[in-house]
ZAROVO-214371 format. One line per 10 residues: number of its first residue (from 1); their letters; for each residue z, x, y of C-alpha. Coordinates in nm, 3 decimals. Layout:
NUM) A) Z/X/Y | ... $
***
This chain:
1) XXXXXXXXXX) -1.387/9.760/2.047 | -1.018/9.826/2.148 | -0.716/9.706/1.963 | -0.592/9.369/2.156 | -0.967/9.292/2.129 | -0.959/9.283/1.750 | -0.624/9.197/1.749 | -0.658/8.875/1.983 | -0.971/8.796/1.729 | -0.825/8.854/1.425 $
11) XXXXXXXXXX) -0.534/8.561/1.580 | -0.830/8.350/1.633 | -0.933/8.320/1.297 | -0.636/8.326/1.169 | -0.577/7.990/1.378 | -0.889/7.860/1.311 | -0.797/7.908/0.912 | -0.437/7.707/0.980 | -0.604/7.494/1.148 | -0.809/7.410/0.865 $
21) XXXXXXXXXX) -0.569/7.434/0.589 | -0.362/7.171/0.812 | -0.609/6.919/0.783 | -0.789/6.962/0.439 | -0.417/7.023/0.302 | -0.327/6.627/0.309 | -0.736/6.528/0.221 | -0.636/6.708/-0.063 | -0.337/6.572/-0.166 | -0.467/6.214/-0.096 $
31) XXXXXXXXXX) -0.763/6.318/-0.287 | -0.605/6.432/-0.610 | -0.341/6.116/-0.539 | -0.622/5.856/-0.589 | -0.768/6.046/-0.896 | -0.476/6.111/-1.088 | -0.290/5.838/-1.047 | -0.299/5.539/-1.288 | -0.327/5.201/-1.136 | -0.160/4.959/-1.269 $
41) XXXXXXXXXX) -0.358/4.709/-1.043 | -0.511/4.367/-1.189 | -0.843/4.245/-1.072 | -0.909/3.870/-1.050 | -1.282/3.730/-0.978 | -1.238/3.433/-0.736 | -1.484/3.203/-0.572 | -1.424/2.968/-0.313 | -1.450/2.610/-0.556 | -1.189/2.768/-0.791 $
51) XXXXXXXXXX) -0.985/2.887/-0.479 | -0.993/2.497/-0.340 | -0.896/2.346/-0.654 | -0.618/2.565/-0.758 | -0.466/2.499/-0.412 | -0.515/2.124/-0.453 | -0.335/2.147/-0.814 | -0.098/2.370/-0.741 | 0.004/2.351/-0.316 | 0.367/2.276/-0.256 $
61) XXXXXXXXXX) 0.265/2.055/0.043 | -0.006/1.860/-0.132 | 0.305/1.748/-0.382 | 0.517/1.669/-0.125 | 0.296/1.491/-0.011 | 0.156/1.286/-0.291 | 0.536/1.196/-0.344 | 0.576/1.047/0.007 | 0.227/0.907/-0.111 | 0.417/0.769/-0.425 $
71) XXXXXXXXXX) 0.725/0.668/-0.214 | 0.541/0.458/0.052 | 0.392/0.219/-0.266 | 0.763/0.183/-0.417 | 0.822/-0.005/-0.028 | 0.546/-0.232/-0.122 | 0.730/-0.406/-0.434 | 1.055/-0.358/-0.280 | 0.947/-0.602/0.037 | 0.754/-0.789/-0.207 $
81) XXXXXXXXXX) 1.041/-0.855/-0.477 | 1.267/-1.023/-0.234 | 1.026/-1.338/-0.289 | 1.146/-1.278/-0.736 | 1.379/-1.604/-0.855 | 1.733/-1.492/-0.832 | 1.947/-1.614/-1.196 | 2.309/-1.626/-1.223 | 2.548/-1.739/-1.455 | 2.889/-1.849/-1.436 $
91) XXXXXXXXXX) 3.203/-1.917/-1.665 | 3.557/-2.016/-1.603 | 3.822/-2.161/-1.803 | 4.155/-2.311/-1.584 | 4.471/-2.449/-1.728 | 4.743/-2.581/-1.467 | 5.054/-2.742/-1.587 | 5.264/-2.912/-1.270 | 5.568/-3.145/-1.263 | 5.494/-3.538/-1.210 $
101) XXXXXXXXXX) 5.792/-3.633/-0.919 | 5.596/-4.034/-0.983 | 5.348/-4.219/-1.167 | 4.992/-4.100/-1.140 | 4.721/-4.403/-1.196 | 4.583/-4.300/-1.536 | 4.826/-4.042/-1.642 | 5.134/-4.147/-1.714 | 5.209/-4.532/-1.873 | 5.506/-4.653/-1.653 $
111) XXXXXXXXXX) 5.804/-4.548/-1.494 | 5.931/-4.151/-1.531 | 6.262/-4.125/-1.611 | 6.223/-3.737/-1.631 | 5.988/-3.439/-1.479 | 5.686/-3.497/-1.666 | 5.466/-3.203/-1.720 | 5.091/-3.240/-1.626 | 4.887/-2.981/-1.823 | 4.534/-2.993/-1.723 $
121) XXXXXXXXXX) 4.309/-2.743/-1.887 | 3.861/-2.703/-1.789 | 3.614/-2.535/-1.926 | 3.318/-2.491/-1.692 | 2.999/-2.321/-1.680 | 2.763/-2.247/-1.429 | 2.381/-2.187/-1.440 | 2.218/-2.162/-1.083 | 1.872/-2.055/-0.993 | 1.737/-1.960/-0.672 $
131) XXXXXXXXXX) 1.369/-1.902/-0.532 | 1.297/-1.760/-0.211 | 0.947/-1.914/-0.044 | 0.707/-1.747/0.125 | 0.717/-1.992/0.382 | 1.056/-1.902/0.479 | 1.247/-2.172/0.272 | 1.443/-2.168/-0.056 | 1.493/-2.360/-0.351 | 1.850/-2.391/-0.561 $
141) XXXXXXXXXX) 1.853/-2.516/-0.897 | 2.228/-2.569/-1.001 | 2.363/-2.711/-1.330 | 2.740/-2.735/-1.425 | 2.874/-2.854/-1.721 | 3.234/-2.895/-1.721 | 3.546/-2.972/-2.004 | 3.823/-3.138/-1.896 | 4.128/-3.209/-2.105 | 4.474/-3.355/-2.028 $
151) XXXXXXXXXX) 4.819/-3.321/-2.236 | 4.766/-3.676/-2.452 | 5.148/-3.793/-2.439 | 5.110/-3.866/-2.038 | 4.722/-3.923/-1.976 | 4.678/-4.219/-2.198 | 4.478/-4.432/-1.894 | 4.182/-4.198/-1.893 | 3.853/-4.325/-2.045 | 3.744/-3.949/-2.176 $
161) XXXXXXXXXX) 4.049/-3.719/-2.273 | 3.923/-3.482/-2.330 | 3.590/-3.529/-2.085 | 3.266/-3.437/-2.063 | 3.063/-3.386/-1.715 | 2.812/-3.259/-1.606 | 2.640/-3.172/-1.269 | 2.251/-3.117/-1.183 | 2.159/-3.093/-0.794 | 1.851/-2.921/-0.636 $
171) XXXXXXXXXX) 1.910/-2.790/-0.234 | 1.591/-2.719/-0.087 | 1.583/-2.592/0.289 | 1.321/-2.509/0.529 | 1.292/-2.313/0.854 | 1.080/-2.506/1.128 | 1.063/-2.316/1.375 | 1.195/-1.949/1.344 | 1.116/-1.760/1.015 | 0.851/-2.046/0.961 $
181) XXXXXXXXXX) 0.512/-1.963/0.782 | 0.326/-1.724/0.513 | 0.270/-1.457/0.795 | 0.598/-1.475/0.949 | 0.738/-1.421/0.616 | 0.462/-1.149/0.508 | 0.546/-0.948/0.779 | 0.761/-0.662/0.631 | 0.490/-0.660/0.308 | 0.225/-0.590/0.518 $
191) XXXXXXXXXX) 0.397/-0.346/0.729 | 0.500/-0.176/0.392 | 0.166/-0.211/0.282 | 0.025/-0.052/0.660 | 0.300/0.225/0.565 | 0.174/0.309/0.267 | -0.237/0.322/0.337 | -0.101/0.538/0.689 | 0.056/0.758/0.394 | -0.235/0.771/0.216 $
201) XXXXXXXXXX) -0.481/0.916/0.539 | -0.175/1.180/0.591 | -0.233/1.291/0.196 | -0.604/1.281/0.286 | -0.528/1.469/0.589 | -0.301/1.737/0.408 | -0.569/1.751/0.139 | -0.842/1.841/0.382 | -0.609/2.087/0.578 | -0.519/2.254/0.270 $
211) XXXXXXXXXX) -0.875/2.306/0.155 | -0.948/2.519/0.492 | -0.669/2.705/0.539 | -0.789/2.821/0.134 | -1.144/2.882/0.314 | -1.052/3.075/0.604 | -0.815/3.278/0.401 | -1.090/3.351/0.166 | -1.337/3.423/0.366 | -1.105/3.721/0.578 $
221) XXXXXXXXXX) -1.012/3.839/0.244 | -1.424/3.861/0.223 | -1.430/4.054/0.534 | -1.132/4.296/0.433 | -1.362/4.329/0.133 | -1.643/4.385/0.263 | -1.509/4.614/0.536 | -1.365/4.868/0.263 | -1.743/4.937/0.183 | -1.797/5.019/0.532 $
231) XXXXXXXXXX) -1.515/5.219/0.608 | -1.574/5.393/0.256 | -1.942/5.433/0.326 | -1.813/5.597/0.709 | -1.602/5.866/0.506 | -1.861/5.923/0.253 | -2.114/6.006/0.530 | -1.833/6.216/0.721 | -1.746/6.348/0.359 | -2.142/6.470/0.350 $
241) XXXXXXXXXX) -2.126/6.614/0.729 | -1.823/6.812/0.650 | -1.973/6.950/0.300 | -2.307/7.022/0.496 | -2.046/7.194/0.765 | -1.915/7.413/0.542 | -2.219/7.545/0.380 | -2.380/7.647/0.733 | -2.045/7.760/0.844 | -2.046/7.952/0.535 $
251) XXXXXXXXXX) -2.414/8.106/0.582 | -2.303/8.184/0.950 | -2.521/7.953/1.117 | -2.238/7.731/1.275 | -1.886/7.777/1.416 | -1.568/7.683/1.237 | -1.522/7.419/1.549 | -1.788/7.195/1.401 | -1.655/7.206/1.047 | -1.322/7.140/1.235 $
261) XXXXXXXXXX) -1.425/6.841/1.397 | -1.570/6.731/1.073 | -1.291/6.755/0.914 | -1.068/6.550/1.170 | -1.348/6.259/1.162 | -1.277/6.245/0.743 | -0.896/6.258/0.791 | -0.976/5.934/1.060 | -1.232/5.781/0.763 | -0.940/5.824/0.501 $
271) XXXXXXXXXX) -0.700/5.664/0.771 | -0.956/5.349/0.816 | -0.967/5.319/0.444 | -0.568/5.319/0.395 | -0.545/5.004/0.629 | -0.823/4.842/0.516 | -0.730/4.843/0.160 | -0.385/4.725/0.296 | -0.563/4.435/0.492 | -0.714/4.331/0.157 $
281) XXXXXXXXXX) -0.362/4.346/-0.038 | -0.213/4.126/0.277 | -0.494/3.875/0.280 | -0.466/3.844/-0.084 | -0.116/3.765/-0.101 | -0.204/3.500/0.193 | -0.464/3.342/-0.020 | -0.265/3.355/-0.328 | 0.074/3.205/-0.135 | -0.189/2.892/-0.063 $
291) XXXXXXXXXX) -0.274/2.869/-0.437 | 0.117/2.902/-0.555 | 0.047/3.057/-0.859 | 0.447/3.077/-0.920 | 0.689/3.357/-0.835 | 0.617/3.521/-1.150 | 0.264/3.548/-1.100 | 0.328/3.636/-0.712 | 0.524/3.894/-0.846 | 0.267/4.094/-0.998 $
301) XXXXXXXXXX) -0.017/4.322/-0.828 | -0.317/4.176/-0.873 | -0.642/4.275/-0.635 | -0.812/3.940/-0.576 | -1.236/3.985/-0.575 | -1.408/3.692/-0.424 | -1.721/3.627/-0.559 | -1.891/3.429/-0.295 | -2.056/3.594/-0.016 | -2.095/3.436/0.335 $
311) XXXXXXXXXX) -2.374/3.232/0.470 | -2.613/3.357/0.727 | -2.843/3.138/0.782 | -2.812/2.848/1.064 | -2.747/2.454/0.935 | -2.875/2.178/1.120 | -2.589/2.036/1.338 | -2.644/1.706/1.558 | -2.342/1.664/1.763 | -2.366/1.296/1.802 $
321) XXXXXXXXXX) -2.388/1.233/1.450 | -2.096/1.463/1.393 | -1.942/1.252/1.659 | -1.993/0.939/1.527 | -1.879/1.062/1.141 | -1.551/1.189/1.277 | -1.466/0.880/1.440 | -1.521/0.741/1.141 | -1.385/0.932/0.885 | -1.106/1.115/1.070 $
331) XXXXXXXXXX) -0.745/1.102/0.892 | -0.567/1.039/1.224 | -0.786/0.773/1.340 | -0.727/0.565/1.065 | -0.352/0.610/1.068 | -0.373/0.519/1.441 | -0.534/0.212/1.343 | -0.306/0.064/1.127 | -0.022/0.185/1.334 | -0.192/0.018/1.630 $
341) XXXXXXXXXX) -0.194/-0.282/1.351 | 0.119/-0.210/1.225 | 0.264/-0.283/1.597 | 0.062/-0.614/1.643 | 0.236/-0.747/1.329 | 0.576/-0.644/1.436 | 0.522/-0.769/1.781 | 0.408/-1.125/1.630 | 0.736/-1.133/1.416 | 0.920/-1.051/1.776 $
351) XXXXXXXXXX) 0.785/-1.327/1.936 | 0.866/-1.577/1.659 | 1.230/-1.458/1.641 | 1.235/-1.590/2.033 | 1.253/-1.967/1.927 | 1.553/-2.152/1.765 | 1.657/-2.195/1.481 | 1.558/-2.549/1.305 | 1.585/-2.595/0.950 | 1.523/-2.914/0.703 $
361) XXXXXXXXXX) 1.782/-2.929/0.483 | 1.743/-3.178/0.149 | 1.995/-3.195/-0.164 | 1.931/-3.431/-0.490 | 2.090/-3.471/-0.778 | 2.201/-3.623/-1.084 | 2.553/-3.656/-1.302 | 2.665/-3.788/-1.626 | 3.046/-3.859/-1.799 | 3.083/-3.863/-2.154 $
371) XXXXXXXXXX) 3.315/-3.804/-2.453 | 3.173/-3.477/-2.566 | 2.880/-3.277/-2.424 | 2.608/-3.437/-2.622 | 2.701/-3.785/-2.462 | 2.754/-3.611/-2.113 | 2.398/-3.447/-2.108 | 2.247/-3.814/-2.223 | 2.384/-3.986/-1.916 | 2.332/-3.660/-1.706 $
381) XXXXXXXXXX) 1.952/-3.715/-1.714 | 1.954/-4.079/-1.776 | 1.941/-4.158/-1.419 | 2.227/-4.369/-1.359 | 2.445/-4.195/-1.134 | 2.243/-3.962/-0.847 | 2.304/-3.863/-0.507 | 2.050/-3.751/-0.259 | 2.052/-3.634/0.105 | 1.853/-3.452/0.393 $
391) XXXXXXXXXX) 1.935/-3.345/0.699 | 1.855/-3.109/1.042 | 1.999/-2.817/1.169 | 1.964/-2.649/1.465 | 2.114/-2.363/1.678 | 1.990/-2.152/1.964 | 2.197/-1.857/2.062 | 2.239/-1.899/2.464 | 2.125/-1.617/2.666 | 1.915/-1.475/2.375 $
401) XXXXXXXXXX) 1.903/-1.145/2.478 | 1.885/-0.966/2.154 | 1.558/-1.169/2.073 | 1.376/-1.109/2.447 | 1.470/-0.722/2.476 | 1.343/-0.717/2.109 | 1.007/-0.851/2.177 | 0.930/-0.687/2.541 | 1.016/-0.329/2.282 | 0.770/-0.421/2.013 $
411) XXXXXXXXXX) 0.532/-0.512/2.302 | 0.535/-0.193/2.419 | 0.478/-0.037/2.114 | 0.185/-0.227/2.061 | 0.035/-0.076/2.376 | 0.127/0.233/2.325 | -0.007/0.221/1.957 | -0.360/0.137/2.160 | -0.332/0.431/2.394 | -0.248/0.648/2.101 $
421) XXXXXXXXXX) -0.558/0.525/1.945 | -0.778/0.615/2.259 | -0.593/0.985/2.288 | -0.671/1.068/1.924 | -1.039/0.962/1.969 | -1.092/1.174/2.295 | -0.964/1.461/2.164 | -1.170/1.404/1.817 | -1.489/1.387/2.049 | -1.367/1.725/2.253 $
431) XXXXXXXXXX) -1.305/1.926/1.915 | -1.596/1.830/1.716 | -1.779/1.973/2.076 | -1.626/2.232/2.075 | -1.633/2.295/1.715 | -2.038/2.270/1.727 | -2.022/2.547/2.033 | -1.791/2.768/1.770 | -2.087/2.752/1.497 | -2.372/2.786/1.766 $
441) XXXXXXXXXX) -2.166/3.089/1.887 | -2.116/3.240/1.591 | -2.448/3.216/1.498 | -2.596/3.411/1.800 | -2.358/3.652/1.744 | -2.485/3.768/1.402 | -2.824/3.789/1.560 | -2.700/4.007/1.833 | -2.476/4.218/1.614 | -2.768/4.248/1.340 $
451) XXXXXXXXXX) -2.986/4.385/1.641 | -2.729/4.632/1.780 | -2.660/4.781/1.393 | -3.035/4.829/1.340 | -3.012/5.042/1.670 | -2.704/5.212/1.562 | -2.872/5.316/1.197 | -3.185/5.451/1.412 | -2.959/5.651/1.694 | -2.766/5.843/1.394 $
461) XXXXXXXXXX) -3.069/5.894/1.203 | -3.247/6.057/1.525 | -2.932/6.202/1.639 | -2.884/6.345/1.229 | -3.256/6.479/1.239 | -3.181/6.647/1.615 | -2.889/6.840/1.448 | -3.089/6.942/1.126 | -3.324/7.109/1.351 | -3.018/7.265/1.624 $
471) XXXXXXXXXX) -3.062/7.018/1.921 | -2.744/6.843/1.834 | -2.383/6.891/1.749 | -2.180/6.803/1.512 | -1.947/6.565/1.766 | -2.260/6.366/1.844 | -2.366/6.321/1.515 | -1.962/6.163/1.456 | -2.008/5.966/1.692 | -2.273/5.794/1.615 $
481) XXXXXXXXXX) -2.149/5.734/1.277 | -1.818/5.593/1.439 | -2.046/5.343/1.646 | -2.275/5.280/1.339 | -1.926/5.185/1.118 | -1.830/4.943/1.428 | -2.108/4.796/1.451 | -2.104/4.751/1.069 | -1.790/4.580/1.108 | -1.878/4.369/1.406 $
491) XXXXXXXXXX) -2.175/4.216/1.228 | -1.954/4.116/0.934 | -1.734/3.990/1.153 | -1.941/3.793/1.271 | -2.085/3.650/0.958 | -1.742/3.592/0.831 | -1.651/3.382/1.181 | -1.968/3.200/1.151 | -1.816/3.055/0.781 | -1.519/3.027/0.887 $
501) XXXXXXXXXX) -1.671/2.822/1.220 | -1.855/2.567/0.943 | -1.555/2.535/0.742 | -1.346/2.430/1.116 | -1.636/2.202/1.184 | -1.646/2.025/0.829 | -1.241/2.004/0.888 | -1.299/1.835/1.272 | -1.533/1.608/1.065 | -1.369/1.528/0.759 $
511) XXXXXXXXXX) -1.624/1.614/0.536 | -1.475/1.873/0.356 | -1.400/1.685/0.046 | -1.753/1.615/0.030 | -1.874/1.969/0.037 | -1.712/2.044/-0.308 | -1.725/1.636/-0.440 | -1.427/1.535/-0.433 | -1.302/1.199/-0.429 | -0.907/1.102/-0.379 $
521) X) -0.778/0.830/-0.659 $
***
């Protein structure tokens, strides 16, 4: 053997040896990272019930929500308390003293011979009560009770100084025409009261929303879960090809280039299980964000476990029942509908604001005069003295533009609240279709990536048994553990899209409250 011959060779395996140390260096180091270092990582069991009802007590958006919710009942009594009596009470005391230039019948005796001072001086109080109708009229209860006294050394013709009176009249008016009747006058309660049950279908709707954004966040924190075992289960299996490497390396029976390649396939195992145990820390803090634990909690490190495992076998679906539940129970449906109400009601309102304006007017009453108040409320109510009246009034404002322009605007929003109507059930019918192609799908897809792992699992144990016996190599048997890990991974995936498929179809029907029994107060 000549020099550069062993020379060139002894380079070789000196490369090969770099080589090596180059990639077993940082398995090393992440080896003796992850079993040295303390964790300081919590662990919290969760299943998917517990997951849903934290999020319903806890979700920012559900309380905003239920306090629109809240908000859209306090316009129910508002519109409603404009039909509550109105009470007032009034008191006023006057005193006015003017100059007399003459005789005034019943306040001076005769003649003046000087300016004569007229001090007048009231007391008066009054108590009024009003009542708005729900047909559109009002009643006024009024009653006045007054003092009067004048200076005694000019007033000495007055009957009563000082004088009692008093004043009782009822007004009572009634729109004929415009702003006439219950429904008329209802109008703004029962839009309130359309308001607040639309409200209620959006917190139904937010609810439900809610719920499955917790499910399909749960179950992809089940596949990052799930998908650590198979990328750890890939490294342990390149772990044991390298170790098995080694040894026949060791015993001269194999090159360094297969314990090489081994080698490079752990390093890519390791790599897979980095960012897949980073997918699992992301979809946790995902899942947890929809809970809202609290900053303080989100703060802290905590390594969610979910408990529940997903479904694989294939529920009944019948797509015109689905159909026919969705247009029933659908959120958005019923919020059209009342809208679509809502629109009738103001368009009715419109079309009574078009006519004139013709009210009956009536006004009764009753007074009294007396000496002191006791005498004055006696001959108040004794009937004596009375007045009474009634009359019509009417006004029209010419042109009436406002009123016209009003009503063709509400009647156009009462067809477009119909077309909305139709639009929201077409495309309720096209996504519970498609959402019943999703699950059917999904389905076939576990079947066909359950078929293709069972082949993968047979190819690398033939392909493992050829290399025990020197008809393989090492890169073959790698490979086929690569396509056994993907196909691993594409069978949970598609287990985890099949859930996730159900929990879109419950959502396109509406029926996801009923999955875990609950029931909205």
């Amino acid at each position: 053997m000549s020099i550069a011959t062993f020379v060139q060779g002894c380079c070789r395996i000196a490369l090969a040896f770099a080589s090596f140390w180059i990639l077993f260096a940082p398995l090393a180091a992440w080896s003796a990272g992850t079993e040295k270092e303390p964790s300081t990582e919590l662990r919290e069991s969760l299943s998917l019930a517990d997951a849903a009802l934290r999020a319903l007590q806890s979700n920012l958006d559900i309380s905003i929500s239920r306090h629109m919710k809240e908000s859209r009942l306090a316009d129910i009594v508002i519109e409603q308390s404009k039909f509550d009596p109105t009470f007032s009470l009034n008191g006023t005391y006057n005193r006015v003293a003017s100059p007399l230039n003459r005789p005034v019948f019943g306040g001076t005796s005769g003649a003046l011979n000087n300016i004569t001072v007229f001090d007048q001086r009231s007391h008066s109080m009054t108590a009024d009560l009003t009542q708005n109708l729900i047909t559109g009229g009002s009643v006024n209860l009024n009653y006045s009770p007054s003092r009067t006294n004048v200076n005694q050394d000019v007033a000495s013709g007055f009957l009563f100084n000082p004088a009692w009176t008093g004043g009782l009249a009822m007004t009572f008016t009634q729109p004929l025409l415009r702003n006439a009747g219950i429904d008329v006058n209802k109008t703004f309660i029962k839009v309130a009261q359309n308001n607040a049950e639309v409200e209620q279908h959006v917190f139904r709707d937010r609810v439900m929303t809610v719920i499955a954004s917790v499910e399909q966040a749960y179950w992809e924190l089940v596949f990052a879960n799930e998908n650590l075992k198979v990328a750890q289960a890939a490294l342990k299996a390149a772990e044991e090809l390298l170790a098995t490497n080694r040894a026949k390396s060791k015993a001269g029976i194999m090159s360094i280039v297969d314990v090489l390649q081994a080698e490079a396939a752990v390093a890519s195992r390791i790599e897979q299980v980095l960012v897949t145990e980073r997918a699992i820390r992301d979809q946790g803090d995902q899942l947890r964000r929809l809970l809202n634990p609290g900053e303080e909690s989100l703060r802290q490190d905590i390594w969610i476990v979910p408990t529940d495992m997903p479904l694989s076998f294939l529920e009944p679906i019948s797509l015109q029942e689905a159909i026919d539940t969705a247009i029933d129970q659908r959120p958005e449906i019923a919020q059209a509908k009342k809208n679509m109400e809502t629109g009738e009601i103001n368009k009715q309102f419109a079309r009574n604001q078009l006519l004139p304006t013709l009210s009956l007017q009536g006004t009764m009453g009753m007074s009294g005069l007396g000496k002191d108040y006791g005498d004055s409320f006696t001959r108040n109510f004794n009937g004596d003295f009375y007045s009474y009246g009634a009359g019509l009034v009417l006004s029209y404002p010419l042109g009436n533009r406002s009123a016209i322009n009003t009503y063709s605007k509400r009647e156009l929003e009462a067809k477009n609240a119909e077309a909305v109507l139709a639009k929201i059930r077409q495309q309720v019918i096209v996504g519970i279709r498609e959402a019943v192609r999703r699950v059917q799908t999904d389905f076939k897809r576990i079947e066909t990536t359950r078929s293709a792992r069972i082949m993968a699992e047979k190819q690398l144990q033939a392909e493992q048994e050829r290399l025990r016996v020197g008809l393989s190599t090492t890169r073959f048997v790698l490979d086929f553990q690569r396509d056994l890990a993907t196909a691993q991974a594409n069978e949970l995936r598609a287990t985890v899209d099949y859930n996730k498929s159900l929990s879109n179809f419950s959502r396109h029907k509406a029926t996801t409250l009923e999955r875990y029994n609950l029931q909205l107060d």
